[in-house]
N, C-alpha and C positions, 0 to 999 in steps of 0.2 A: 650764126652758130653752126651750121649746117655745115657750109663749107666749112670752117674750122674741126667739124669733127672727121669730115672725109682725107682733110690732107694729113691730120694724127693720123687716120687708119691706113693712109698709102703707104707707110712705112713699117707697119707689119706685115701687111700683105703682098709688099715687093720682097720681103723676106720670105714670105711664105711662099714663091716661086723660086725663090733664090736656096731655098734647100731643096727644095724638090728636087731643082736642077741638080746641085749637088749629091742629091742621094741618087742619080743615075734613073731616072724616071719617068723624066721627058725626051726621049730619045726619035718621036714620032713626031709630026706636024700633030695630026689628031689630040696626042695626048697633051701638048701644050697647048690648043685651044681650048678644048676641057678644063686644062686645069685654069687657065686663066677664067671663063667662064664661071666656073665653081669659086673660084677668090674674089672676084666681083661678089656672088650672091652672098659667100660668107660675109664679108663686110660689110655691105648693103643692108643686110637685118642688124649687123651689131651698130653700127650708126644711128638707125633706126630708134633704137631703144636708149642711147647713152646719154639722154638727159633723165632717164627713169633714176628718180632717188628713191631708195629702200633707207627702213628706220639704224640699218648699220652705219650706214652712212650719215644719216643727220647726224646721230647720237654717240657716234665713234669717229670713223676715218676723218671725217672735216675738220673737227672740232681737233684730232693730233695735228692736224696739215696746222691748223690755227696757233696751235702750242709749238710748234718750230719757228713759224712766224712770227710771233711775237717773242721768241725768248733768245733771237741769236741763231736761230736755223741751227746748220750741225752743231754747234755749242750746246743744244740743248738736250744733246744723244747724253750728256754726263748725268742727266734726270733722267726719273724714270716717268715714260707715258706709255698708257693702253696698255694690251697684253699683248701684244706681237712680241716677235725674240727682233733682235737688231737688227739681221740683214733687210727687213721688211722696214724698217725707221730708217734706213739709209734713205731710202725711195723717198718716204713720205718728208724727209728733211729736205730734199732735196727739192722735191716739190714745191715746197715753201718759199724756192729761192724765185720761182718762174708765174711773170704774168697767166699763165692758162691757167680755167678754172680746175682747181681739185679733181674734180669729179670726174672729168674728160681725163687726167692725169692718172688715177688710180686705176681707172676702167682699161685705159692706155695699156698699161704696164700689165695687167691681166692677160689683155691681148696676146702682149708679145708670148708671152709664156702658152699662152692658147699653141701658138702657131711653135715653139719648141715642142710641146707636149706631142700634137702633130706627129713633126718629123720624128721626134722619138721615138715614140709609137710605130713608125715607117720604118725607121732605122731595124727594131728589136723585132719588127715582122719580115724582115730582109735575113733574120736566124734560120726563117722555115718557108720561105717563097724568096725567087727570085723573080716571080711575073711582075712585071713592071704594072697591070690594068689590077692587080691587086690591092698592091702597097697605094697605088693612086688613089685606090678607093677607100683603107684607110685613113689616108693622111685627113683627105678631106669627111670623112665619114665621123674622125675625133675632133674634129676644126667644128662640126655641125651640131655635134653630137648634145641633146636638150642638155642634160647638168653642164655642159660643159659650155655652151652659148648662156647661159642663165647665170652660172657661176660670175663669168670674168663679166656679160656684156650689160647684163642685167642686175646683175645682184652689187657687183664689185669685190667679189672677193678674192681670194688669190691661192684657191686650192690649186691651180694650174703649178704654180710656181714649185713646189715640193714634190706634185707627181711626176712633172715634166724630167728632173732634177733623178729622181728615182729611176722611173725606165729609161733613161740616160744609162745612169749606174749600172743597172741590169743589163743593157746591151754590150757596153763598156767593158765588162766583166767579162761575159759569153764570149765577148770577141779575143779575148787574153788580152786584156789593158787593162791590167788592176790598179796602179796608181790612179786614170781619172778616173775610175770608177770609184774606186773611195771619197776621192775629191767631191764627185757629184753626190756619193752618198752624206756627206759631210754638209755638203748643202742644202740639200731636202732638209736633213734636219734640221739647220741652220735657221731655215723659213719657218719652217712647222712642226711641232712636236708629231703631228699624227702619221710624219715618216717613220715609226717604231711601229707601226704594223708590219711595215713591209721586209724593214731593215734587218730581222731573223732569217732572211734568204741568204745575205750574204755567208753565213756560217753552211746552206745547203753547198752554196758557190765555194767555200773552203773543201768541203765533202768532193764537189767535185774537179778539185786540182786547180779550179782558177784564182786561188791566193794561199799566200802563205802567209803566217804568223804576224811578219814584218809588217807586209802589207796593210796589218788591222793599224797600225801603228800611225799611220797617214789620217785616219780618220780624225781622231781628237788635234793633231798636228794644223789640218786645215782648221778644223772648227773654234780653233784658236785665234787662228791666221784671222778668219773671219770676222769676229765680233772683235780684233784687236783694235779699229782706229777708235770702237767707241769708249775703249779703257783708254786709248792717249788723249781723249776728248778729257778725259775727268772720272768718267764713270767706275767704280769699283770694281776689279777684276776680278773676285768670285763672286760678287754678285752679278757681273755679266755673264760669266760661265754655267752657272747656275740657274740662270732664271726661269727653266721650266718648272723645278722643285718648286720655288717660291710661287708659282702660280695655281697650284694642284691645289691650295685651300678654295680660288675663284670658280671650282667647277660648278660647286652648287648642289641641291642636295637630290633633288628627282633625279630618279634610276633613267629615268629618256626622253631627250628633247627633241622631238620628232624624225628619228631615228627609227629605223625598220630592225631594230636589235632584236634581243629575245626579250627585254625588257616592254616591247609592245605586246609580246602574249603574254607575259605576268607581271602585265599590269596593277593586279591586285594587289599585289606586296606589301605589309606594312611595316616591315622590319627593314629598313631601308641600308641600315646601314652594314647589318649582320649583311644582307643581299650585296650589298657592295662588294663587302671583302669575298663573298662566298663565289662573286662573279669574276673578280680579278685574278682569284686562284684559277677560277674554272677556265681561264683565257689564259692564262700560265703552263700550266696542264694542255690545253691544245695545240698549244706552238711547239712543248717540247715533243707530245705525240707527232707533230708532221714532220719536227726535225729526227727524231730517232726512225719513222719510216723513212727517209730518207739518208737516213747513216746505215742502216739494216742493206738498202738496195745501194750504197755509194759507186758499187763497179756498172750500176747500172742509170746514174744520174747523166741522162741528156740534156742538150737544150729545154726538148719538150717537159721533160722531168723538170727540172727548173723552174721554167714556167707554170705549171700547174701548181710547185710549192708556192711558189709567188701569189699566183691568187687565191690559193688557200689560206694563206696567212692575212691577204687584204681583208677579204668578204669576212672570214673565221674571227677573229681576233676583234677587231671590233661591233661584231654581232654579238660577243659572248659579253664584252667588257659595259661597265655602268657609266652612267653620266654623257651617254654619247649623242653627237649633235646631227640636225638633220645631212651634213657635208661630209660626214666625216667617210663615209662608202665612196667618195669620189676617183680613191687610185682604186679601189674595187673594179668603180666603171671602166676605167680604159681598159687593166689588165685582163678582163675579161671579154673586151672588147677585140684586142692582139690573137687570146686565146683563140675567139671565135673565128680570126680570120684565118689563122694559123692550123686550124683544127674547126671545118663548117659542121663538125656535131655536135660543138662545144654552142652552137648557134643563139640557143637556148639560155646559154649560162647568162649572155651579156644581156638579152631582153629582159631578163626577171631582175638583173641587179640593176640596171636603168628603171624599170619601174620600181624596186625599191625606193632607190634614192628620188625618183622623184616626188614621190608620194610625202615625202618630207617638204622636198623645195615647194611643193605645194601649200603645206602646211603655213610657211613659213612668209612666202611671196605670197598669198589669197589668205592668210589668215584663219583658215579653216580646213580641216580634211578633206578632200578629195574620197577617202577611202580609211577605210581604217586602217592604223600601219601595222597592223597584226599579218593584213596580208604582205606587204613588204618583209616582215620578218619568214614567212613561209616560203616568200618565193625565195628566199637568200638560202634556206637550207634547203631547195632543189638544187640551185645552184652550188652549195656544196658537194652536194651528192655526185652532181656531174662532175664539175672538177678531180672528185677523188674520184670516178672510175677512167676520166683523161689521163691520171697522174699514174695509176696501175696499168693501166694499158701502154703508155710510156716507157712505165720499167720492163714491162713483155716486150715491147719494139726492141728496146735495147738489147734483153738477152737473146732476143733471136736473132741479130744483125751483129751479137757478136759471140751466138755459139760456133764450135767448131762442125763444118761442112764433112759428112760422109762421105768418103768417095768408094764411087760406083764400078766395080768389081768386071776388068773385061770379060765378055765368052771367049772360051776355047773352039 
């Protein structure tokens, strides 16, 4: 079993050298045995851990891998199983067709997206550094990174897959490529609904000249594209299209499932449901206040700008909103992650949303608090705070780098 899960892992982590190389990184002897050094260790622990099953796993992933299996594998995309959107049941169909156990397969496929996540992350830190010992230190610092080893190596879940997908988009965008930047937006979503935290940037990204109109027009176009082979499988074509609406009855009725939201300090609530809706508005309201301060400053939207709306919308938006689950702060973590490399006074922001979120996967993986997640919800509105004085300090960089220069009057 052992050697079968080293030789799965050789194949993300020869990847995970193979972008570096590509993102211009390894240009030193030093820094390519580092990074080889560092890609041993990353795997070496996920190997480690990828016979650990979690109660998702018994009681979901295996049991759909089994439901493909027995019903005709991709045939059986024309039914409906689990709550995943499609492009996540492509995988687990597919799975169904291969001697390896499940388990090593779903964890697999985390992986891979681990090591996109990575380079992305690399990529959209290459906006604001070109030091090569930097970006090095990201790539491998979100490859390590606890939610994010816990998530794909231990848990098995596939938050990776959507954020990866996202700051894709986002750097995609920055760089003036609005086609795959939609594209990739179109796929985060594709995988996960909880890419709508972040996906209100792209309208900051309209603000600042990297798309037009047309361009929004790409997005539904792919996401069609996408979930299309499971409508020529059989499956119903607005019920495909749809099927996150239909799943909004399965949230469940507790304001927080180990989640560092606001709904960890009020706790007490008993109007649960008035608190829903008064929460949804209250997370409606916040998105439009970051986008109107940023249509307010639009002559003054930089990359940095950008980014700082970015993570306000990740960390904001799901702190405010109800029903939310111990994972859902996970594009919180990287982009505050980027932030801090991009900006080391930002340093701060990414420590306190990493202990947010883990203070859940604790909850979750040990079955009991760690801490009470009141504090995770406080340290998320520090880190607000910081973000919003990165994000003003930004629009100040801006106008100063593009007011107009005095000139200085010769002596006679």
């Amino acid at each position: 079993m052992a050697l079968s899960v080293c030789l799965l892992l050789a194949l993300p982590a020869a990847l995970a050298l193979a972008l570096l190389h590509r993102s211009g990184c390894l240009t030193s002897r030093g820094a390519r045995i580092v990074s080889v050094l560092l890609v041993l260790l990353a795997f070496a622990a996920r190997a480690y851990v990828f016979d650990y099953e979690t109660l998702d796993y018994q009681n979901f992933l295996t049991r759909w891998v089994e439901f493909f299996r027995l019903n005709g594998h991709f045939r059986a995309l024309s039914r409906s199983v689990g709550n995943y959107n499609i492009p996540y049941l492509y995988f687990l169909a597919f799975f169904s067709l291969l001697p390896i156990r499940d388990l090593y397969l779903i964890k697999l496929l985390s992986t891979f997206f681990d090591v996109l996540l990575a380079w992305g992350a690399t990529l959209l830190l290459g906006r604001f550094t070109k030091k090569n010992g930097v970006r090095i230190a990201c790539f491998f610092t979100v490859l390590c990174l606890p939610t994010v080893f816990l998530n794909s190596a231990v848990w098995g879940q596939c938050d990776s897959s959507y954020t990866a997908l996202l700051v894709l988009a986002l750097y995609l965008a920055l760089d003036d490529r609005p086609v795959p930047s939609m594209i990739c937006a179109a796929l985060a979503f594709g995988f996960k609904l909880q890419a709508v935290f972040v996906l209100p940037v792209f309208a900051v990204l309209w603000m600042a000249g990297k798309f037009n109109w047309k361009h929004f027009l790409v997005f539904p176009a792919a996401y069609i594209l996408l979930v299309l082979p499971a409508v020529l499988l059989g499956r119903p074509f607005w019920e495909t299209v749809t099927l996150y609406f239909s799943q909004t009855g399965s949230i469940g009725d507790a304001l927080n499932y180990n989640s560092s939201s606001i709904f960890a300090i009020l706790w007490r609530v008993t109007d649960t449901a008035r608190a829903s809706k008064i929460a949804v508005a209250a997370a409606f309201v916040y998105m439009l206040l970051v986008l109107v301060i940023c249509y307010v400053n639009r002559k003054r939207l930089s990359d940095r700008a950008v980014l700082g709306a970015a993570v306000l919308l990740a960390v904001g938006i799901p702190f405010l909103l109800p029903h939310m689950h111990d994972r859902y702060f996970f594009c919180a973590d990287i982009l505050t992650l980027v932030l801090a490399f991009a900006s080391p006074a930002c340093f701060g922001a990414a420590l306190l949303t990493q202990f947010a979120s883990l203070l859940g996967y604790h909850a979750y993986l040990k079955m009991r608090f760690l801490l009470p997640m009141r504090y995770g919800a406080a340290a998320l509105i520090v880190t607000l705070m910081i973000t919003g004085l990165f994000l003003l300090s930004a629009f100040e960089d801006a106008a100063r780098a593009h007011a107009p220069k005095k000139r200085r009057k010769k002596g006679t």
